[in-house]
C-alpha positions as CSV (number, residue, x, y, z in Angstrom):
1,X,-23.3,-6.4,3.5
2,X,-20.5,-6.6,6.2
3,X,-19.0,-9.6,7.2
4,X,-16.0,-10.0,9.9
5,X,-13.7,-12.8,11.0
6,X,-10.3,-13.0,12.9
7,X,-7.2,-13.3,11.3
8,X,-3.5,-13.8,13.2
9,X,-1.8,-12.8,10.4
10,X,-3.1,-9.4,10.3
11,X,-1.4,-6.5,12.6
12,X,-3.0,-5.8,16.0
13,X,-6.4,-4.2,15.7
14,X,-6.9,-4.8,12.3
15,X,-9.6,-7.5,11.2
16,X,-11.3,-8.8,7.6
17,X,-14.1,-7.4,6.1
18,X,-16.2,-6.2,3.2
19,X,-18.7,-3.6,3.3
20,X,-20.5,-2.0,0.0
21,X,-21.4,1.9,1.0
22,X,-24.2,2.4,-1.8
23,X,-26.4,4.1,0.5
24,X,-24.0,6.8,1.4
25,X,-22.8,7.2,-2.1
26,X,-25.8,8.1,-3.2
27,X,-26.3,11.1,-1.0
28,X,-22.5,12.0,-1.3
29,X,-21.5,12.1,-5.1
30,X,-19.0,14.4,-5.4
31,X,-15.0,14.7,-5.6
32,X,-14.4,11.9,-4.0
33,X,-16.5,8.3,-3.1
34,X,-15.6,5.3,-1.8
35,X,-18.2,2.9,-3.2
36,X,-17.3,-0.6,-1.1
37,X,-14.2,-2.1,0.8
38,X,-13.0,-5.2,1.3
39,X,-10.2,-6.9,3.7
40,X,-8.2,-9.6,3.8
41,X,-11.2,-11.6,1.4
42,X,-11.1,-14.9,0.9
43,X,-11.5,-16.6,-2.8
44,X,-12.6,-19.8,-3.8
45,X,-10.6,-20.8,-6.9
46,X,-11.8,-18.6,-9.5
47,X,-11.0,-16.3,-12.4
48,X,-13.0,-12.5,-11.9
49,X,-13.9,-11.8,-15.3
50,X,-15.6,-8.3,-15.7
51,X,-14.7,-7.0,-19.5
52,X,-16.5,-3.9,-19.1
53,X,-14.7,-3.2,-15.9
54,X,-16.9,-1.0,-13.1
55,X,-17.9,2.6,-12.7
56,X,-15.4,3.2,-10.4
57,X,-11.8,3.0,-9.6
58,X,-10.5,-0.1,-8.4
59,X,-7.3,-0.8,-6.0
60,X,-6.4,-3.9,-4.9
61,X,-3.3,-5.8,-3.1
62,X,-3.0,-9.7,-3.6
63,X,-1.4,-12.0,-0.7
64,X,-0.9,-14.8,-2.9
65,X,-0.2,-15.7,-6.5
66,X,-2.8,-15.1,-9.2
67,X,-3.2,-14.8,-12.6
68,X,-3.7,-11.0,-14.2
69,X,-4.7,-10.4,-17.2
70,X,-6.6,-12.0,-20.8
71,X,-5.9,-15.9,-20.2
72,X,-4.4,-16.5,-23.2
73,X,-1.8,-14.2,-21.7
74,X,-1.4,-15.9,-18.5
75,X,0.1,-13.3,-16.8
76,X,1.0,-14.2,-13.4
77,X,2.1,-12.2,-10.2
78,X,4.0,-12.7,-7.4
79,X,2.8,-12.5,-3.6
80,X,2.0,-9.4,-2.3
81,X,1.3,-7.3,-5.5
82,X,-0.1,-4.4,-5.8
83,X,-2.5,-3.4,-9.1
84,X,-5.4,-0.7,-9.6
85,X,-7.5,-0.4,-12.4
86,X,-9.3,3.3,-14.2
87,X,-13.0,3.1,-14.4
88,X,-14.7,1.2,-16.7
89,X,-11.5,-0.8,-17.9
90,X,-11.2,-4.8,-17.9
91,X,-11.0,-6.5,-14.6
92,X,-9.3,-10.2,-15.1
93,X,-7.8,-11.7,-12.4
94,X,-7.8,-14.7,-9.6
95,X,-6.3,-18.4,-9.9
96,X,-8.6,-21.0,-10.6
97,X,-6.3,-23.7,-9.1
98,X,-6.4,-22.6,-5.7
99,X,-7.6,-20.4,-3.0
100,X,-6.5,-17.1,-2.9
101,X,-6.8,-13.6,-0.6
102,X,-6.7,-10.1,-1.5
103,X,-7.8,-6.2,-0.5
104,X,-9.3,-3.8,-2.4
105,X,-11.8,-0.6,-2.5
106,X,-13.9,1.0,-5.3
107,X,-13.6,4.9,-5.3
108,X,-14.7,7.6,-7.7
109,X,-14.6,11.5,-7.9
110,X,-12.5,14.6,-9.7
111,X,-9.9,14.1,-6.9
112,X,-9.4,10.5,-7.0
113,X,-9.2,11.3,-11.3
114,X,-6.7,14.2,-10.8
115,X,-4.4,12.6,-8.2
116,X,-4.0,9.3,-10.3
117,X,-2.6,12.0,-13.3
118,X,0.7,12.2,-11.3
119,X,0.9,8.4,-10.1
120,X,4.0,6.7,-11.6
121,X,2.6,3.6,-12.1
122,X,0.2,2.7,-14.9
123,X,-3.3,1.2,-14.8
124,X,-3.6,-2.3,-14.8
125,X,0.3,-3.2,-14.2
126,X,1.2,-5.0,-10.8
127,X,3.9,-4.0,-8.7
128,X,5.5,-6.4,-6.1
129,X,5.0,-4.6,-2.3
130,X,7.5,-5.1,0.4
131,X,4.7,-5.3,3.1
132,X,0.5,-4.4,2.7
133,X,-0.3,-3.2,6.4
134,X,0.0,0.4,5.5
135,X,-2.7,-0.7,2.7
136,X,-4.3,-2.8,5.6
137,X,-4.4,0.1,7.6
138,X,-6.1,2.5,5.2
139,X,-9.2,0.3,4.7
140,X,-10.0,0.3,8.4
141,X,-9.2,4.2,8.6
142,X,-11.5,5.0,5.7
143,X,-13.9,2.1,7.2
144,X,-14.1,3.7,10.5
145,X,-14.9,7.1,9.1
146,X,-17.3,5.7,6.8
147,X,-19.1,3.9,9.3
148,X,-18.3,5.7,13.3
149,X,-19.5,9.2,11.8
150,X,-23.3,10.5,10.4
151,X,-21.4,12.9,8.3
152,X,-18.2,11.3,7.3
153,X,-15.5,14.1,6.6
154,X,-14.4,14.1,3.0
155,X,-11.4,16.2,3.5
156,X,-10.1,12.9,5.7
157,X,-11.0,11.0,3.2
158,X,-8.9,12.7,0.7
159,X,-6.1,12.7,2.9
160,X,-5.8,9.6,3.7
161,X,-6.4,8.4,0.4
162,X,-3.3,11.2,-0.5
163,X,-1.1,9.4,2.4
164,X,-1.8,5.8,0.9
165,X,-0.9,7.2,-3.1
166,X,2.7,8.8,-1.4
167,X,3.3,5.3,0.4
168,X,2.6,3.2,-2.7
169,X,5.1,5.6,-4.2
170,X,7.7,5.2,-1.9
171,X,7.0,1.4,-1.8
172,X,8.5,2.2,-6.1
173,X,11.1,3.8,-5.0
174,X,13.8,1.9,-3.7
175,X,16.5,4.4,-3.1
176,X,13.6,6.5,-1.1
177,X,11.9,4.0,0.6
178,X,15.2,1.8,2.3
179,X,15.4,2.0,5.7
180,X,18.5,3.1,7.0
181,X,19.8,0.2,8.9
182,X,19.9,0.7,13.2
183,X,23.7,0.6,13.1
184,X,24.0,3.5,11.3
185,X,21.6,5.4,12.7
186,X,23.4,5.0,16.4
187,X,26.6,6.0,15.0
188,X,24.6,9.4,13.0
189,X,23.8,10.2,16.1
190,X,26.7,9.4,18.1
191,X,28.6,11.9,15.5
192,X,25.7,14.7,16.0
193,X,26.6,14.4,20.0
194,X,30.0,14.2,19.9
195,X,30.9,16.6,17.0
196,X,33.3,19.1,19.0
197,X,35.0,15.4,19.9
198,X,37.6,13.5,17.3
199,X,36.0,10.6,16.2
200,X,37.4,7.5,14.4
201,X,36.0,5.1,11.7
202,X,37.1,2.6,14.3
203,X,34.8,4.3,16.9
204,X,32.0,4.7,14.3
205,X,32.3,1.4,13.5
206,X,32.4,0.0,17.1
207,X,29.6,2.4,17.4
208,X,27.2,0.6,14.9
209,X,28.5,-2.5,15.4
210,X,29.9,-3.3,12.1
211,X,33.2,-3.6,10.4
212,X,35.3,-0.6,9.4
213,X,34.7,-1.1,5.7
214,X,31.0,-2.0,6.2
215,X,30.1,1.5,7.7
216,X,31.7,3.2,5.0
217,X,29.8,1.4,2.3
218,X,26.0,1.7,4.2
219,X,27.0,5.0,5.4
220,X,27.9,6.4,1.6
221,X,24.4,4.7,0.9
222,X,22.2,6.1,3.7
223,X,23.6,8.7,5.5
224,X,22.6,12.2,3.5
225,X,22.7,15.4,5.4
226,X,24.5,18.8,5.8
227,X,28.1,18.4,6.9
C-alpha cells in the first residue's frame, strides 16, 4: 500500500507517503530491515493504542501536539518531537481532539539492536527537534533504495540509518549542534587571511557586523580552533 499527495510545507523534492515492504522483508531478514515507512501522514483524531507494541522498532517525529503515553498519565508533547520505541514495547499515542501529522518507519535487525545500545536517549521518551527535514529526508532516501533497486544495498541502508542516529544526537546536543552565526564566520575567516596583518576588535567587529562586545561573547562561544 503506497499512497502520495503534495504538500508545500515539505522541502523541495520531498512528498507524503506510506509504503509497508512485507514482501521484501521476507526475503531479506537479516541485520537490518525496514519493515514499512510512512511520511508526513495524516490522522484523524485518535489515540493509537497498541499494548503489546510491534515486532519491530518504531521511530517516529510528530508535527503537532499529541498525547504520549497511558491516558491516565496524559502526557503531552510539544510540536516537532521526536520519540522511538524497542520492539515489542507499548505504543500509546495521538490526540483524540484534533487532527494531527507525523513520520515514522518500522525497522529490525542485530544492527539496528546494537546501534540503539549507544543512543543517549531512552525508549519511549520524546525529545523536542529544532527542524525534521533531515528525518524527512531519510525516509525518501531509504524509500528510494527500497523501491528504485531489485537488490536494495544493505550496507546503504545501515549508513544512512547510522547518519540519521548521529543527527538526532546532535539535534541533543546543544553546544554541538549551534550553528555558528554568519558574522562570525566572516570575521574567522577574515583573521585566517589576514593573519601576518594587525587586526583589531574594531575591525573584527566591523567585520561581522556586530558590536565590539557582541563578537567577544559569540566568538568565546563558537569560535574553537588552534591559535
Amino acid at each position: 500500500m503506497k499512497s502520495y499527495d503534495s504538500d508545500p510545507q515539505l522541502p523541495r523534492n520531498i512528498k507524503s507517503l506510506k509504503c509497508y515492504f512485507s514482501g521484501y522483508t521476507k526475503k531479506h531478514r537479516g541485520k537490518f530491515i525496514i519493515n514499512a515507512v510512512g511520511l508526513r501522514e495524516q490522522m484523524n483524531p485518535v489515540i493509537i493504542k497498541r499494548p503489546q507494541g510491534t515486532n519491530s522498532w518504531l521511530f517516529m517525529i510528530f508535527y503537532d501536539k499529541v498525547q504520549i503515553g497511558r491516558s491516565s498519565e496524559k502526557d503531552k508533547t510539544a510540536q516537532n518531537s521526536f520519540i522511538y520505541w524497542k520492539s515489542g514495547s507499548e505504543h500509546l499515542y495521538g490526540n483524540p481532539d484534533r487532527e494531527w501529522r507525523h513520520s515514522w518507519f518500522h525497522c529490525d535487525g542485530t544492527v539496528v539492536k546494537k546501534m540503539m545500545e549507544n543512543f543517549p536517549l531512552k525508549p519511549a521518551t520524546p525529545i523536542y527537534i529544532s527542524t525534521s527535514h533531515f528525518f524527512d529526508q531519510y525516509l525518501m532516501d531509504i524509500y528510494e533504495e527500497l523501491t528504485s533497486y531489485s537488490f536494495p544495498d544493505t550496507e546503504i541502508q545501515i549508513s544512512l540509518f547510522r547518519v540519521l542516529l548521529h543527527k538526532l544526537m546532535r539535534g541533543m546536543n546543544k553546544c554541538t549542534s549551534r550553528k555558528i552565526p554568519e558574522g562570525i564566520q566572516r570575521a574567522r575567516l577574515f583573521m585566517d587571511s589576514n593573519y601576518r596583518s594587525k587586526l583589531t576588535l574594531h575591525k573584527l567587529a566591523q567585520t561581522a557586523a556586530m558590536s565590539p562586545l557582541t563578537s567577544v561573547r559569540n566568538s568565546n562561544h563558537t569560535l574553537v580552533g588552534p591559535p
